[in-house]
Each structure stands twice: as structure tokens, then as C-alpha cells.
N, C-alpha and C positions, 0 to 999 in steps of 0.2 A: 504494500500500500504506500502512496506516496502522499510527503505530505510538506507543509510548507510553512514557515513559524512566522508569524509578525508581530509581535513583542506585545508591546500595552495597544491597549485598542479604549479607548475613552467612548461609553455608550451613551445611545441619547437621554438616559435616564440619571447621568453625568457619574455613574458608577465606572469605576476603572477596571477592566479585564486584565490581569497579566498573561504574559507566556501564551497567548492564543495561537494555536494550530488548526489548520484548514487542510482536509487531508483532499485528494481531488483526483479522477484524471483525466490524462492526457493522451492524446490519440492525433494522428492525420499527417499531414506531411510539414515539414519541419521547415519555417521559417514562413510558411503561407499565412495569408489574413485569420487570424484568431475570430473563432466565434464560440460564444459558451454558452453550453447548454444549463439551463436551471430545473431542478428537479421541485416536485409536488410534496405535498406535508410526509410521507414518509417513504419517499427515495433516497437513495444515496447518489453519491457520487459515479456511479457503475452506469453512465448513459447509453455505451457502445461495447461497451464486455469482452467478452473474449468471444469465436468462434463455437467454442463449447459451453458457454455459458455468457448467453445474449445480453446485453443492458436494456434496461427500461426504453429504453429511445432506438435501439436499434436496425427498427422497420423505417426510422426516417434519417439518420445518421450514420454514416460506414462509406464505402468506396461506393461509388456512382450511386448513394440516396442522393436526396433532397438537399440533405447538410453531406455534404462530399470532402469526404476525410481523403482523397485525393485531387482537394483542390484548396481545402480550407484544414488547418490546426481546430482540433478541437476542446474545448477544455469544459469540464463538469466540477464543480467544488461539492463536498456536503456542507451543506448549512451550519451556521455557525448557531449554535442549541442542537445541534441534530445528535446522533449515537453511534454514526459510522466512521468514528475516526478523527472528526473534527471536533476542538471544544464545547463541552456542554456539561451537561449533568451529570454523565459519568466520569468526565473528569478531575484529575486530584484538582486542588485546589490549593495554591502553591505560599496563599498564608496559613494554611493548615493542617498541610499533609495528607488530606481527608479528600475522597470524592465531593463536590459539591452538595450531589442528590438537590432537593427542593432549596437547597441555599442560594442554587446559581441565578443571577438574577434576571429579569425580567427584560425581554430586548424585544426587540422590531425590527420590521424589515429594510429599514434603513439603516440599523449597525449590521444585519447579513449583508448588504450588498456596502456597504463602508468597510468590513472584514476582507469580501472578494476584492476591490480594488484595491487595498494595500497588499495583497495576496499577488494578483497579476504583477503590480509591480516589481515586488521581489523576485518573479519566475521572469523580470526582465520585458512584461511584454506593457508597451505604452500603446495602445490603440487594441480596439475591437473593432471587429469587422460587423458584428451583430451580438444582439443577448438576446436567445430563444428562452420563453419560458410556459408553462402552463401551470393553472393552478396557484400556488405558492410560488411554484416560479415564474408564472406571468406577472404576480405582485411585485417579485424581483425587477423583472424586465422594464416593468413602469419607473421602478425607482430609480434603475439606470440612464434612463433617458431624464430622470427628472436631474439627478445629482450630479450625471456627469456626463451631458451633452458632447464635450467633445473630445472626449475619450469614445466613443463609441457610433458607428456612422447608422444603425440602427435598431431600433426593437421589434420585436416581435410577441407581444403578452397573448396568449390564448389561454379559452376558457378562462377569463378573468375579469372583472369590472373594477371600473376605478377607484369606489371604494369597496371596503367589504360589505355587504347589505346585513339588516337587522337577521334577517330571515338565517344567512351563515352564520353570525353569531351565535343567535340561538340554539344551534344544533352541539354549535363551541363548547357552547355552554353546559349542552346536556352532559358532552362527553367530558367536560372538566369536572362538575358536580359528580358523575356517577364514580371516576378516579379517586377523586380526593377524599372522597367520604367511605370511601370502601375503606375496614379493616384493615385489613391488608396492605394497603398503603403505607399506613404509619406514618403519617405526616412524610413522605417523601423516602422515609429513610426506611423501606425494604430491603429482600435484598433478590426478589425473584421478580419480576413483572408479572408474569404466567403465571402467578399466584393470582393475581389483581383481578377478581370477574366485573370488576366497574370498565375496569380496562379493556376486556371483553364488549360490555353494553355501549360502550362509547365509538368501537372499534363499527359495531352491527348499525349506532344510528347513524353516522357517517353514511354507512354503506349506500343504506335505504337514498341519501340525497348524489349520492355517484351516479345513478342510471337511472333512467327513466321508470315511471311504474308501466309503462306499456313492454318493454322488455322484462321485466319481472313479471308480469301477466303470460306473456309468452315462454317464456324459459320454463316457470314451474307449474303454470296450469290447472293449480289446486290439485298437483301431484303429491299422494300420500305416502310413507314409506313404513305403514305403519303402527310409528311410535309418535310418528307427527308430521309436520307438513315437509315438504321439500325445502321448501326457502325458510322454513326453519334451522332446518339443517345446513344449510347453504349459511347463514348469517351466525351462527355459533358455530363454524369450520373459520368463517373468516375472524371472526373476535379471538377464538384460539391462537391462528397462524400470528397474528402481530403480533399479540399478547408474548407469543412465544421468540419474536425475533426485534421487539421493537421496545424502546427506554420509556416507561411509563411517563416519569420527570420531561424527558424531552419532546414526548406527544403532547404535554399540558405546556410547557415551554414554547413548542411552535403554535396550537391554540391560540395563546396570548397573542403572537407576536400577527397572526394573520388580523386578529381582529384589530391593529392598530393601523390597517393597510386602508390607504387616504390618499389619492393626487387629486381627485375630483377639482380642485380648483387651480388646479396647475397646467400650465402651456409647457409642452413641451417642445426644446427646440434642438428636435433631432428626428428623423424620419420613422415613422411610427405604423407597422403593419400589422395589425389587428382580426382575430381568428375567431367566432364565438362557437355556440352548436347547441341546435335547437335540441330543445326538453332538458337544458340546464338549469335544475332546480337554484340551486347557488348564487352563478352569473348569469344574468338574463341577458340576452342578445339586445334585446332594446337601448338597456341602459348603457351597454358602451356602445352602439352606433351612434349614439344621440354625444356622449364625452367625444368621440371621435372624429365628428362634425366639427366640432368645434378648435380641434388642431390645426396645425401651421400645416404639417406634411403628414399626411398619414393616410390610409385606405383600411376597409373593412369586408370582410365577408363573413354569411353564418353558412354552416357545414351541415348538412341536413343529415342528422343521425339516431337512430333510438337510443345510441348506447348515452346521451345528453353526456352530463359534466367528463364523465372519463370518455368522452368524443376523440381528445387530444392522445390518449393512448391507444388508438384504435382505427382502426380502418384510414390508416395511412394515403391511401388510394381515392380517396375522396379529397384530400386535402394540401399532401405534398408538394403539390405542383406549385400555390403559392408562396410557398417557403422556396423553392428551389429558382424561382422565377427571379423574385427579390434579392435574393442572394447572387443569384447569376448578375444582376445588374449593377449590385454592390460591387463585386470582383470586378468587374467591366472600369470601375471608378478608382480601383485601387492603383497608387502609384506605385510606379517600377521601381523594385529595388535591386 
């Protein structure tokens, strides 16, 4: 795993991070226009993977996708609060010797994307050719064009609106309540997540707002197996898997840090490519066409899909072509070096 140190990192909450590490990686051909992928509330940095074991982005990122790792550098960080290797919760904590757990404090996505650019810098790289994101990482990609226009010639936010809406909080919310107040817990200071069954319920109401209820309707069709329903078992498989591979502290950590996601009154002045997809319970397609009118340079399209919010991890083939299109005309801009 690689990783990349950038010392104090002063957050917006004016709390000072020491010894911060960002583990990340890196993929594509060496010295071409850098573009970085941004991963969703609980990806890693693993966007392109290996041949034997694919990355989350890998149907739209590699040799001749869309993001063209033989034509473009590509670079994925894990989130700064996340559990894969970069600073968070499970990390010691270097005035105390001690893992943070529920001590580490409270951040936004504006010290993750203030972490990545002191990060880029140190790997040497001063410009970005684009920042893809979806999700949590399309929040990223906003903040990028908002903080540092010209470090970067464009964004790309999908599945994401300009602010968080009341309706994603709430769900935030469920899943933070049902965590914290579990047993099990212990105020932060466990010592197994998979123990956590809040973390579990929190893991299932997410889900329910990831895909459409018309694809839920079709998938399980009031199929029984039974001891119960289908999509019951489908929704306690998936509360399990996370429970089992993911940092309780750092799911209620990113939580937080989504709901403080806010450009809504901000121009951005940097080209701005915008992705939505229809039956996104989350992002509604309306409310960023209408933010996206209202930019200097930017374009929109929505993606007609059942799978709604996880649209951006799926069905590649519907969509690709915009990313590939934009990006082609970025490289077309780029100077010879």
C-alpha cells in the first residue's frame, strides 16, 4: 500500500491534525495529465485494482476506458477519516499513543480535499487535468473547483447536488443514532465493528436510499425463502459485509463530514461537467440542473437508470462516453511538455 505523509494539517474546525497520512493509488502512464478519481462514503483508494482483483471504478478507468490510464496518470486517495490506510479513527494518535477511536475529531469535506492537495503536492504533481467524483466524491469534486480553480482545469461531480439535502441527512442521521447508541459501541471505544448490529441497521437504511424501489420490486418480487423475505435477507447480508470490513468510528466520521457538504452559493471558476440519474433518492436531478445553470462553464446531463443513486457505479455504457468526451478535449488543451 502506498502512502504519503503531510505533516500538520490545521482543520476547519481550527483543531490541528498531526502526522497525517493519505494512503492512495497510482496507476497510468507516467508523466501524462493527472486526473483523480474520488471514491463514495465507503470506498477506498482501490479505483483500478489489479487485473485479478478489479477497483470500484474499473468499468470506467484502465487502458482504453473513458479515464484512459494510457493516456492520463491516474491517482485515487482514501479519504482523510476513512479506515483504508489513510488517517482516521483507527489511527494512533501521536499525543497519546492510543488509537483515536470516537476522539478523532470532526472534519468536512473541505479539510479531505485541503489533505489531497497538500498530498498531490508532495507526490510532486502541481496541476490536475480533472477531479472525477461521485457521491462523497462528487462533494469532493465541487470542493475542488470551489478551492482551487487553478490547480485543476476540471470537475466532474456525479450523483451529487450542491448541497446535501435535508432528506440525506436524515437517513445520516438514522445511521449515526442507531451506531452510537448500540451497546456495543461503547462510546467509540470497541474493539470489533461486527459486533455493532446499529452498524448493521444503519448499513441496511443507506441501502434502501442507493437504488430505486422499482428495482427492489423487481429483483425480489415478494420472493420468500422461507424464514423470511428475500430483500430481507439481501439487506442483513449487506449490514453484515460492512459491519465486517468497514470502521464503525469512521462511517459516523464520514456521516458528519457529508452533511456539512454546501457550494450552493458558490460560482465556480473552473469548467464544470455535471452527471445526475434519474430515481436518485439522495441527489435529485432537478436541483443540480437548476445550480448548474447558473455557472460560468459547465454542462449537465441525467442518465436514465433504475439502479438511481449507485447509477455512477453501474452501467458504465450509458454514460462513459461523457467523461471520455470531456476529457478527450481537456488533453487536446494540454500543453507540450
Amino acid at each position: 500500500m502506498a502512502y504519503v505523509s503531510i505533516g500538520t494539517l490545521a482543520l476547519e474546525s481550527a483543531e490541528i491534525l498531526e502526522g497525517v497520512e493519505l494512503a492512495y493509488e497510482r496507476c497510468g502512464k507516467e508523466g501524462a495529465p493527472v486526473v483523480l478519481l474520488c471514491h463514495a462514503l465507503t470506498g477506498d483508494q482501490f479505483s483500478i485494482g489489479t487485473p485479478d482483483n478489479p477497483g470500484w471504478w474499473a468499468g470506467l478507468a484502465g487502458p482504453g476506458k473513458a479515464v484512459d490510464t494510457e493516456k492520463f496518470q491516474v491517482i485515487t486517495f482514501n479519504v482523510l477519516g476513512g479506515c483504508n490506510g489513510s488517517t482516521g479513527p483507527l489511527s494512533v494518535n501521536p499525543k497519546t499513543g492510543e488509537p483515536y477511536r470516537a476522539d478523532f475529531p470532526e472534519i468536512t469535506i473541505r479539510d479531505m480535499v485541503r489533505a489531497e492537495h497538500a498530498a498531490l503536492q508532495k507526490l510532486g504533481i502541481d496541476r490536475l487535468a480533472a477531479v472525477i467524483g461521485g457521491s462523497l466524491g462528487g462533494m469532493k469534486a465541487l470542493e475542488w473547483g470551489r478551492l482551487y480553480p487553478r490547480f485543476v482545469s476540471a470537475v466532474f461531480p456525479l450523483a451529487v447536488t450542491p448541497a446535501y439535502s435535508d432528506y440525506g441527512i436524515a437517513f445520516n442521521w438514522i445511521g449515526i443514532h442507531a451506531i452510537v447508541n448500540d451497546a456495543e459501541f461503547k462510546n467509540g471505544n470497541y474493539t470489533d465493528s461486527s459486533l455493532i448490529k446499529g452498524f448493521e441497521t444503519a448499513r441496511m437504511a443507506g441501502m434502501v436510499t442507493y437504488r430505486s424501489g422499482g428495482l427492489f420490486n423487481d429483483r425480489f418480487s415478494r420472493g420468500h425463502n422461507g424464514s423470511g423475505f428475500d430483500v430481507e435477507s439481501y439487506l442483513s447480508y449487506q449490514g453484515r459485509k460492512l459491519a465486517g470490513r468497514f470502521d464503525a468510528n469512521s462511517y459516523v466520521t464520514l456521516l458528519k463530514a457529508m452533511n456539512t457538504h454546501d457550494v450552493e452559493e458558490s460560482q465556480l471558476e473552473v469548467a464544470l461537467h455535471a452527471l445526475s440519474f434519474t430515481h436518485d433518492l439522495l441527489y435529485p436531478g432537478p436541483w443540480m440542473s437548476d445550480w448548474v445553470q447558473k455557472q460560468p462553464e459547465a454542462s449537465w446531463a441525467l442518465v436514465e437508470t433504475a439502479f438511481g443513486h449507485d447509477g455512477f457505479l453501474v452501467e458504465f455504457e450509458k454514460w462513459d462516453g461523457h467523461i471520455r468526451e470531456k476529457l478527450n478535449n481537456i488533453l487536446d488543451l494540454q500543453p507540450v511538455r
